[in-house]
Each structure stands twice: as structure tokens, then as C-alpha cells.
C-alpha positions in Angstrom: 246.3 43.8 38.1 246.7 45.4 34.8 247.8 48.6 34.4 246.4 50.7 31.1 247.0 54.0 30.0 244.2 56.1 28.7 244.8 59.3 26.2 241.7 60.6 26.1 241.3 63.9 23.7 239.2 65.8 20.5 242.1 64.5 18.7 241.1 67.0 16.1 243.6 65.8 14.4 245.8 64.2 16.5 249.2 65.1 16.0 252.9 63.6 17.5 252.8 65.3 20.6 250.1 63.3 21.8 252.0 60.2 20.4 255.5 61.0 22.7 253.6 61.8 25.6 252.1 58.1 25.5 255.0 56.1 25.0 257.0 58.3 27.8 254.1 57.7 29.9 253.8 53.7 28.8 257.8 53.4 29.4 257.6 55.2 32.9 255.1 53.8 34.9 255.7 50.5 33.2 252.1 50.7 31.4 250.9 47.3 29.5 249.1 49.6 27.0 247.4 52.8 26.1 244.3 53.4 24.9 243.2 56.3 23.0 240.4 57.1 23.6 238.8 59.4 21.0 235.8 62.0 22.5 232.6 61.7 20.6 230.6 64.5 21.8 232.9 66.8 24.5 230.6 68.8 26.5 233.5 71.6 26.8 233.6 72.1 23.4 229.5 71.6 22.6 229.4 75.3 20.6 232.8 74.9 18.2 233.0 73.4 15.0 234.5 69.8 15.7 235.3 67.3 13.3 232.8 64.6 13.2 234.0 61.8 15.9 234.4 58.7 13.2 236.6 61.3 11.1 238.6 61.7 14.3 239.3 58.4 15.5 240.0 56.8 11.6 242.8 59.4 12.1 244.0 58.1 15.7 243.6 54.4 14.2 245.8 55.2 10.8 248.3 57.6 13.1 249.1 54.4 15.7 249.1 52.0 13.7 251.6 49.4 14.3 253.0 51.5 17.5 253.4 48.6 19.7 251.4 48.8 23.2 249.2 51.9 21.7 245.4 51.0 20.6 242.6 53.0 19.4 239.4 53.0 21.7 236.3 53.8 20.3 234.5 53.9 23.6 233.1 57.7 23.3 232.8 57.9 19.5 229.4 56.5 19.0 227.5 57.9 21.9 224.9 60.2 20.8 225.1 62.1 24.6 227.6 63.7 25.7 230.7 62.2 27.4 231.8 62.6 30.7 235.0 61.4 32.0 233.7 60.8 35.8 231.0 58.7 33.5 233.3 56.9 31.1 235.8 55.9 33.8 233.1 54.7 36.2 231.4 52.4 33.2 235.0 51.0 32.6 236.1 50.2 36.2 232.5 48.1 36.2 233.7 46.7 32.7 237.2 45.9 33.9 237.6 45.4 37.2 241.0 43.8 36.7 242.7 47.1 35.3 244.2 49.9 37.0 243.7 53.3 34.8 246.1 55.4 34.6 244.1 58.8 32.9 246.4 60.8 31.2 246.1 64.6 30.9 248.4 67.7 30.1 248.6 71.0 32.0 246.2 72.7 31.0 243.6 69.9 32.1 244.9 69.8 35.4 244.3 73.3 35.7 240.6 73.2 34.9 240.1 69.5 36.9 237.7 70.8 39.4 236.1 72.7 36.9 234.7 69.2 35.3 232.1 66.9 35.8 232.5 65.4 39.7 236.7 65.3 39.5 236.2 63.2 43.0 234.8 60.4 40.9 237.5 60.5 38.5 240.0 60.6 40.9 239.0 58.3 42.7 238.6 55.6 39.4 242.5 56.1 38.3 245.4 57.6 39.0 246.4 60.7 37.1 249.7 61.6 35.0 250.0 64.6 33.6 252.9 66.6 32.0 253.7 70.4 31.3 253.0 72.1 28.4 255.0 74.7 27.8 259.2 75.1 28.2 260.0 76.2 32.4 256.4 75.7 33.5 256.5 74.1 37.1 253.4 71.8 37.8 254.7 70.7 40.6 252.8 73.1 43.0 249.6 72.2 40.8 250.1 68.4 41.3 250.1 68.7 44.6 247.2 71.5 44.7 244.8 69.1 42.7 245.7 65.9 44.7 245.1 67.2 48.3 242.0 69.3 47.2 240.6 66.0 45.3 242.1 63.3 47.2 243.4 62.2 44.0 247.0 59.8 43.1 248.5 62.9 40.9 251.9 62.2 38.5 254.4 63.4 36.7 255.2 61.9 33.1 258.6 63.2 32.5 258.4 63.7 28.5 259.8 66.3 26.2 257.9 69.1 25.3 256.8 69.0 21.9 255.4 72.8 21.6 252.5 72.1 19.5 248.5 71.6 19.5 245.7 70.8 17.6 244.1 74.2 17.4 248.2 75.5 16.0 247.8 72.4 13.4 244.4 73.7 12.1 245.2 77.3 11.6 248.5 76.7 10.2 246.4 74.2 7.4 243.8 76.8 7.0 246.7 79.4 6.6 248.2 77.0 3.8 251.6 76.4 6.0 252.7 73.4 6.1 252.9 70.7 9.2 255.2 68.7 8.4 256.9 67.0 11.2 254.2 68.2 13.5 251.4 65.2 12.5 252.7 61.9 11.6 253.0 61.8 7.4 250.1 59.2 7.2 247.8 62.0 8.7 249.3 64.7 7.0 248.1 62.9 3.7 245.0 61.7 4.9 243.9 65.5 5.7 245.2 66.1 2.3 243.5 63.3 0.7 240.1 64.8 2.3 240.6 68.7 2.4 240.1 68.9 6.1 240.5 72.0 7.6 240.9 74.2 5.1 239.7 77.8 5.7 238.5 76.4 9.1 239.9 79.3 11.7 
């Protein structure tokens, strides 16, 4: 059976973080690839001002480009309702029923997992990795929260912490200070190139 990654996220823009977390996380558990998966319409984030999806993913395509093993996935971009991850998962274990997903999340996600949309679907369509977000932070005790309270395959991606998030990378361009080092350059220019985010919180 195949086993494929997905890195789903606003990716609004994406930035490197989410880059080293998916080649740790390819590398580790021996992945095939990773798909990142770009959200069209998150129903979490329904009331803020979010980049329009085709925006969004032209960034994930340019930002992977040539990153062997890493693809971008389009599945959630065009859907005019919004997306579900007990939904989405469920429509691609009926698509590929050769794979084995591997959903990957960060802290703060795992934190909020029973919060979402029937987490006993997605947990039991994939098996989880997640990593910590911040410097010290023990997930541990959440891992093994989440996976007896969902019955759910919980792991850790051992990755280093990269410190940084979309929401930092938009103020900081709205601010007029600079991210370099923080977004690959190809994105840095391409938000250049088409004044995204400027004056935008």
C-alpha cells in the first residue's frame, strides 16, 4: 500500500516552516510523497479576510516546485462549499483505496481536534503526525490524550522548530518588514510582484 503525506492548510502564504515539516515528516515515516493540499473555503476561518484559494495554491505550486516527493493538490480549491477534513479524507480513501494517508497537523490542531467536524471519521481515515510548535512544548501528553479519546494512530514528526506562521508573515508585510528567509524567495517576489498583503492586519 502506498503511503502519502497530506499538508493540508490556508497556506495564506505558505511559508518554509510548512516546507521542513513535510520533508521531516516524508524522510521519517518513509512517505512516497506529500500532497499539499490547499483549503478552498475553511469553515474555521468563514468570517476573516482570506486570500482567494487559486491565489493560494499558484503560491504552494511556484514555492515546491521541483522539491522532489512534494506535489500540489488542488482537491479543496475549487469547491464552492465548504471543506471538511472528515469529508475530504473520506472522498479520497473511496478515490484511492490503495493509499494509506498520513494527515499531517501541527500543535495547535491537535489541540482543537475534537473541536472539528466528526474527528472519529478522520481518525479513523489516516493516521495522524503532528509536531510542536513552539521551543520546550511537550505534546506528548496531548498525543496520547487525542488518540485514546478518538481511537486515533497519533505521531510524532520529529522536526525543528521553525518559529514562524502565516498570520506573523502578513503583519510583518503589512508593517513593511521584511521576510526574508521566512518564505521561500520565489514567494517573497511573487507577493511583491502582486502587492499582497499590504496594509492587511
Amino acid at each position: 500500500m502506498r503511503k502519502i503525506g497530506i499538508l493540508g492548510g490556508t497556506f495564506d502564504p505558505i511559508h518554509c516552516g510548512h516546507i521542513v515539516i513535510a520533508r521531516y515528516a516524508l524522510e521519517q515515516y518513509d512517505l512516497e510523497e506529500v500532497w499539499f493540499m490547499t483549503g478552498g473555503n475553511p469553515p474555521h476561518k468563514r468570517n476573516s479576510n482570506v486570500t482567494d484559494a487559486a491565489i493560494r495554491h499558484k503560491m504552494v505550486s511556484l514555492a515546491i516546485e521541483g522539491e522532489n516527493g512534494f506535489i500540489p493538490f488542488d482537491y479543496e480549491v475549487y469547491k464552492e462549499t465548504y471543506s471538511y477534513t472528515a469529508e475530504t479524507l473520506t472522498e479520497l480513501k473511496e478515490k484511492y483505496p490503495d493509499i494509506e494517508f498520513y494527515f499531517i497537523i501541527g500543535e495547535d490542531s491537535l489541540n482543537d481536534l475534537t473541536k472539528w467536524y466528526r474527528p472519529d471519521i478522520i481518525a479513523s481515515k489516516c493516521i495522524i503526525l503532528t509536531y510542536p510548535r513552539a521551543a520546550g512544548s511537550d505534546i506528548g501528553p496531548m498525543i496520547s490524550d487525542r488518540s485514546e479519546r478518538l481511537k486515533a494512530d497519533i505521531r510524532l514528526i520529529s522536526a525543528p522548530l521553525m518559529g514562524v506562521s502565516s498570520s506573523e508573515i502578513r503583519k510583518r508585510i503589512a508593517d513593511g518588514r521584511s521576510v526574508y528567509g521566512l518564505v521561500p524567495d520565489i514567494i517573497n517576489e511573487y507577493i511583491k510582484d502582486n502587492n499582497l498583503y499590504r496594509g492587511a492586519e
